[in-house]
C-alpha positions as CSV (number, residue, x, y, z in Angstrom):
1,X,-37.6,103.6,117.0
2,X,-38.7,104.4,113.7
3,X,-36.7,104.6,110.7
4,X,-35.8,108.0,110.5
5,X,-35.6,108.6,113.7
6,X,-32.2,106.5,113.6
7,X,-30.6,109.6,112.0
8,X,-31.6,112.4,114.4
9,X,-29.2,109.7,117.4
10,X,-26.1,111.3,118.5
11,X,-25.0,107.3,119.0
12,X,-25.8,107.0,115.4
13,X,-23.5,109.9,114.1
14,X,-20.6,108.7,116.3
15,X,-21.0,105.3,115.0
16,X,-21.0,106.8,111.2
17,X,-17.8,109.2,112.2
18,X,-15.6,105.8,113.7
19,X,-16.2,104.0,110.6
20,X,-15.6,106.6,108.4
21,X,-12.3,107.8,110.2
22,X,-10.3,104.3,108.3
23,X,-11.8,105.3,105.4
24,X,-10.6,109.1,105.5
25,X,-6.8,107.7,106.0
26,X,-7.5,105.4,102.7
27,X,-9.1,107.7,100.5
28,X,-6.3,110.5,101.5
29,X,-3.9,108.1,100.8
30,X,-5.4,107.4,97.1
31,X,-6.2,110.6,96.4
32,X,-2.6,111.7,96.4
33,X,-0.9,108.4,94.4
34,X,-3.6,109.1,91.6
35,X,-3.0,112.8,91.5
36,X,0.4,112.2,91.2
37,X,-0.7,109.7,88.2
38,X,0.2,106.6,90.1
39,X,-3.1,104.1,90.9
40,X,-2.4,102.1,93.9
41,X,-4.5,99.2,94.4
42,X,-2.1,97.8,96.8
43,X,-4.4,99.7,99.2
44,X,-6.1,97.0,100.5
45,X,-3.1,94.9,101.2
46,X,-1.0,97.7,103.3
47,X,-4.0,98.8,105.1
48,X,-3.5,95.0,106.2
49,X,0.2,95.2,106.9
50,X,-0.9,98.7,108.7
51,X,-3.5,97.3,111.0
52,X,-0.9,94.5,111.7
53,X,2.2,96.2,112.4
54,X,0.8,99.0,114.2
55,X,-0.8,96.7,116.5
56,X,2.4,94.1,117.1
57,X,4.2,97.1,117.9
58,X,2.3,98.1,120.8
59,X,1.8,94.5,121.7
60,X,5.3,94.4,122.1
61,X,5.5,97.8,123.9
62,X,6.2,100.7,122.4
63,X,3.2,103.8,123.1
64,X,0.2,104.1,120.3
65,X,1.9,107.0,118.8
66,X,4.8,104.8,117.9
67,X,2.6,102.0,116.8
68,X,1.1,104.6,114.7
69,X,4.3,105.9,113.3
70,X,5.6,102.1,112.9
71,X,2.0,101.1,110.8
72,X,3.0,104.5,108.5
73,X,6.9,103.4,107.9
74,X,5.5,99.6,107.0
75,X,3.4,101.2,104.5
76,X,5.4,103.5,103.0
77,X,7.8,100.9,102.2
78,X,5.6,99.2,100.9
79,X,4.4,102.3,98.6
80,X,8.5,102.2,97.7
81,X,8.2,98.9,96.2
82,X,5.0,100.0,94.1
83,X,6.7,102.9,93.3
84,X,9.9,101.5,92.4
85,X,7.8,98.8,89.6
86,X,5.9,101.3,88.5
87,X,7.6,104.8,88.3
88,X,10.8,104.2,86.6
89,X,10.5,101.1,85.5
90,X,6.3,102.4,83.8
91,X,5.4,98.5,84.7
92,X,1.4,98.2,85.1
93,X,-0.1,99.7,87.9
94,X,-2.9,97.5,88.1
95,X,-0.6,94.6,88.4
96,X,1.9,96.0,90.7
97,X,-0.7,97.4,93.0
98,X,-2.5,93.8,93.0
99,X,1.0,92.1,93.9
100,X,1.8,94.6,96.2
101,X,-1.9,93.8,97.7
102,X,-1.5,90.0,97.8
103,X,2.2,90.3,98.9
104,X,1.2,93.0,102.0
105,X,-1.9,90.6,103.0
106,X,0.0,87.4,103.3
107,X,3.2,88.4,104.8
108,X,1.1,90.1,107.5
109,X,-1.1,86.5,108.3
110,X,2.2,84.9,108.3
111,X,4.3,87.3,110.4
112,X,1.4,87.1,112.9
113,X,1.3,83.3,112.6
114,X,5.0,83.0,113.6
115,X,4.7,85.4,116.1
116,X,1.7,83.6,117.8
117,X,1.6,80.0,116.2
118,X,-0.6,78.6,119.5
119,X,-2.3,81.4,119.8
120,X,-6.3,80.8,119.3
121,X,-8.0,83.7,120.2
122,X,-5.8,87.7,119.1
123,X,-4.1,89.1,122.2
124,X,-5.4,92.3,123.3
125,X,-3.9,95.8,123.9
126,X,-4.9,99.2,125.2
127,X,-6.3,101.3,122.4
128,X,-7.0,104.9,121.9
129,X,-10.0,105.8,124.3
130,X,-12.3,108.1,123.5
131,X,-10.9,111.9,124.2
132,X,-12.8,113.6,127.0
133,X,-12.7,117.6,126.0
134,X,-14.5,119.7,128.5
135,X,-17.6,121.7,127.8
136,X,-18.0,120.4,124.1
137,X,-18.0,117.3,125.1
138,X,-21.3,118.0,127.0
139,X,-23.2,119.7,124.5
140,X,-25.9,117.9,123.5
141,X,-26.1,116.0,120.6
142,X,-23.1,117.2,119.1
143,X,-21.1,116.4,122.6
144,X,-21.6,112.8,122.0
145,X,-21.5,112.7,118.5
146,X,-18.3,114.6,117.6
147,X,-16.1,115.2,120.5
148,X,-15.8,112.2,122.0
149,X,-14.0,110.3,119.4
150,X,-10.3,109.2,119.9
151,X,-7.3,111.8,118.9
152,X,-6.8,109.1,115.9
153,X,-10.3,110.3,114.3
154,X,-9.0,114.1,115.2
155,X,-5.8,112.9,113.2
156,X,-7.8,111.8,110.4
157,X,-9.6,115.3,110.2
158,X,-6.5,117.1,110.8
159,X,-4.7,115.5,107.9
160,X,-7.5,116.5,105.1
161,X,-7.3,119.8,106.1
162,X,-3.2,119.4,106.0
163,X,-3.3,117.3,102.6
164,X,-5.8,120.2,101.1
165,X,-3.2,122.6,102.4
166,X,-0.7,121.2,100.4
167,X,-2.3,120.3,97.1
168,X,-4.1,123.7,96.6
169,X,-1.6,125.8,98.9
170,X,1.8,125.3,97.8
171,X,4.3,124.9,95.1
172,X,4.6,121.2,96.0
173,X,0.9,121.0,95.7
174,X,1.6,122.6,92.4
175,X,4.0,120.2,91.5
176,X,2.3,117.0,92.2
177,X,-1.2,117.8,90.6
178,X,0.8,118.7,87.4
179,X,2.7,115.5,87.5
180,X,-0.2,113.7,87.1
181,X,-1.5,116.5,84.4
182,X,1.2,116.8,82.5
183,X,4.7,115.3,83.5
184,X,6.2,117.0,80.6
185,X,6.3,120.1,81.8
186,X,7.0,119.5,85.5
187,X,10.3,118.4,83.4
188,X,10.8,121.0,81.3
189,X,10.7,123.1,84.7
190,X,13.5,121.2,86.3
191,X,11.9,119.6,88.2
192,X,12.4,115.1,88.7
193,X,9.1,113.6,87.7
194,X,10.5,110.3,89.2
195,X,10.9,112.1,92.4
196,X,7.6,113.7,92.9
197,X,6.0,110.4,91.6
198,X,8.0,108.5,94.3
199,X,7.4,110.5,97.2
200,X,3.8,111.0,96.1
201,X,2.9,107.0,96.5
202,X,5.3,106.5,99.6
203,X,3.1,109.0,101.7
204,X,0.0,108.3,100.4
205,X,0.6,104.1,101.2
206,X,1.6,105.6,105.1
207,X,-1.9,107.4,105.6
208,X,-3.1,104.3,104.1
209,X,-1.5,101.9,106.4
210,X,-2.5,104.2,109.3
211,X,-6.2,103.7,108.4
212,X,-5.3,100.0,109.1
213,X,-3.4,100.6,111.9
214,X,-6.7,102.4,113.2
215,X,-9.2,99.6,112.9
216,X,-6.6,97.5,115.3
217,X,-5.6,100.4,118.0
218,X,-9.0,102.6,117.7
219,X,-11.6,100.7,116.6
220,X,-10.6,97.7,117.9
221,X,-8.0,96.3,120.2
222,X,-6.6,93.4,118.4
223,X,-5.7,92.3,114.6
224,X,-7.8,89.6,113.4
225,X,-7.8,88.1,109.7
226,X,-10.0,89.7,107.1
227,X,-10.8,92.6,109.2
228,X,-10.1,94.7,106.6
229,X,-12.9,93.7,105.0
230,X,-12.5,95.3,101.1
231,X,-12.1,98.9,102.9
232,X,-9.8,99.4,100.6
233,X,-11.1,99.2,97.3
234,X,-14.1,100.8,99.0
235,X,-11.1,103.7,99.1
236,X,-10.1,103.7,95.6
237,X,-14.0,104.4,94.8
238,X,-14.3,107.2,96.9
239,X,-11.5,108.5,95.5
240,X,-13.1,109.1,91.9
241,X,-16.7,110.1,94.0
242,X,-14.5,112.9,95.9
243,X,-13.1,114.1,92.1
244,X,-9.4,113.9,93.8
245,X,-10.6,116.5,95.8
246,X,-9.6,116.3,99.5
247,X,-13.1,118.0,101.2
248,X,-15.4,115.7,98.9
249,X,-13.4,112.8,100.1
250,X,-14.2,113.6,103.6
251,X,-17.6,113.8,102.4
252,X,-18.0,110.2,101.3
253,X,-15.8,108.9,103.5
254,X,-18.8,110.2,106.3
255,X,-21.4,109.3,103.7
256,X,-20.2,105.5,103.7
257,X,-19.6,105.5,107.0
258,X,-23.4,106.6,107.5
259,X,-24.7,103.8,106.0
260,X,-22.9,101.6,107.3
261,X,-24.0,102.8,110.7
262,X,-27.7,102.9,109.4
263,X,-27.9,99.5,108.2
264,X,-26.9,97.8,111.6
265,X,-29.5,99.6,113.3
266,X,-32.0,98.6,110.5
267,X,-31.3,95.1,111.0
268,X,-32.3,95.6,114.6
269,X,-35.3,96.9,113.2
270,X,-36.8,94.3,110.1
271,X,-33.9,91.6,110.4
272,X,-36.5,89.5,111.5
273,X,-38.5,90.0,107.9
274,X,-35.0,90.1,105.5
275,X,-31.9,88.0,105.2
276,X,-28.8,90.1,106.9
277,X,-27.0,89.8,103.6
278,X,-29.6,92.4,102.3
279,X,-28.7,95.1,104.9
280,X,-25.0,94.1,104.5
281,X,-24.8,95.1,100.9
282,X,-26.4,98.8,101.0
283,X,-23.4,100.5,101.6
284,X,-21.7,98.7,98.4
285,X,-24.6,99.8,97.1
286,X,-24.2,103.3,98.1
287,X,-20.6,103.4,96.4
288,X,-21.9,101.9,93.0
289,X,-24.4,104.4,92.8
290,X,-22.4,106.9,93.3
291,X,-19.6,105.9,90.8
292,X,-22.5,105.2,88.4
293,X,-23.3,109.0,89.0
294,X,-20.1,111.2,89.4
295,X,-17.3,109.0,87.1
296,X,-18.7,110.4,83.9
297,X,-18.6,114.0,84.7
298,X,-15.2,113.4,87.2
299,X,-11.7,115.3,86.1
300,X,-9.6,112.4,86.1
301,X,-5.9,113.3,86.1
302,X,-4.9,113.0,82.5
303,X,-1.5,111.1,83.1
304,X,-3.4,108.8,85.3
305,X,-1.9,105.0,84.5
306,X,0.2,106.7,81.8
307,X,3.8,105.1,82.4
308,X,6.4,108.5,82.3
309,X,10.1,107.6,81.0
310,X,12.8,111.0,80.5
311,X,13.5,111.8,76.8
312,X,10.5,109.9,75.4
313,X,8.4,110.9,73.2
């Protein structure tokens, strides 16, 4: 198979659309913390907690949808306790969201190693299978490629048009992009700049922690250490590439998720003449290039990192 021809593979493009669907969940998640003016680098940490407690869950029983809903109430806790350092209390958000990161990650691994202290190799359960929908799933090409991923990557798509909806749609919307704009005047309005800024970071950590909880109930069916793998800050990239802008953030999230794809079939194809490391990095590759060519011209939200206290000046 030639090079190029890798790209015209409905395998390929199916490949490219699984490991972007994580990645959707993340960026989603980012995109509205920041526009709310909050940066949340605990990302990478509750996608960890996500993956974890979505997949204990329905080890221990419950249905995937309840997994699903468990892995989003873990991480918006966990978005709470960011919140709760950084909103009122304007502490850093760069510290905060790496505590919240290191805290997430380790009392995952250790929950998991008290749960299953003997255990050597991670126990399985039944994941989301791929959805079978008649006659599109048989279309060629496009069949294989797009409709028959799980109803988790359906969720995924479903929730940009959703979080677009609401950011460009409504008078919540409203209120959240000028909160990250302006906080001023969201309180001269009447409205609680706390509030918006609370709620904001709580339900973008839960469609974080979902894109965890996906990687161990979709992608995979067990929770592993350091499966996450950076997808997270990977997130918090794509965030500034997509300009805060839901659509573009579907757009990289599929662009990453393309090379990624591309490179392991590449490796099938001159792994034999290059170290694997080599194919390994071209996807980090792809996401410094881009930063290197959108963050200059990128809107940033102007109270971005800007700590917000009520009668200050």
């Amino acid at each position: 198979m030639e090079f190029l021809d890798i790209l015209f593979t409905a395998n390929f493009w199916a490949a490219a659309i699984r490991i972007a669907t994580p990645l959707i969940f993340g960026v989603l998640g980012a995109l509205i913390c920041e526009r709310a003016g909050v940066l949340n680098l605990g990302i990478e940490g509750i996608f960890t907690a996500g993956a974890m407690a979505g997949w204990m869950a329905v080890w221990l029983g419950v249905d995937l949808w309840t997994g699903v809903l468990v892995a989003a109430l873990t991480g918006a806790l966990f978005g709470l306790l960011h919140a709760a350092l950084t909103v009122p209390l304007g502490l850093s958000q760069h510290v905060s969201g790496i505590g919240i990161t290191l805290l997430a990650s380790s009392l995952s691994y250790f929950i998991y190693r008290t749960a299953l202290p003997d255990v050597t190799s991670p126990p399985r359960i039944e994941p989301f299978r791929p959805l079978d929908i008649p006659v599109l799933s048989d279309i060629p090409f496009l069949g294989p490629a797009l409709f028959s991923q799980t109803a988790f990557t359906w969720l995924a798509f479903a929730m940009v048009a959703i979080v677009a909806w609401v950011l460009y749609r409504t008078p919540l919307g409203l209120a959240i992009r000028a909160v990250g704009d302006n906080p001023d005047s969201v309180d001269a309005q009447g409205l609680s700049v706390y509030a918006l800024r609370t709620g904001a970071v709580v339900v973008g950590s839960a469609l974080m922690a979902m894109g965890g909880a996906f990687l161990t109930m979709s992608a995979f069916d067990a929770f592993f250490f350091g499966m996450v793998n950076g997808r997270g800050w990977i997130c918090i990239a794509l965030t500034v590439f997509a300009s805060w802008r839901p659509g573009k953030a579907l757009l990289g999230a599929l662009l990453f998720g393309a090379f990624d794809a591309y490179q392991v079939r590449l490796q099938t194809q001159v792994g034999a003449f290059l170290p694997s490391q080599v194919f390994l990095m071209l996807p980090y590759l792809f996401a410094i290039v881009a930063l290197v060519l959108v963050a200059r011209r990128a809107e940033y939200p102007r109270a971005l990192l800007a700590p917000w206290f009520k009668g200050a000046r």
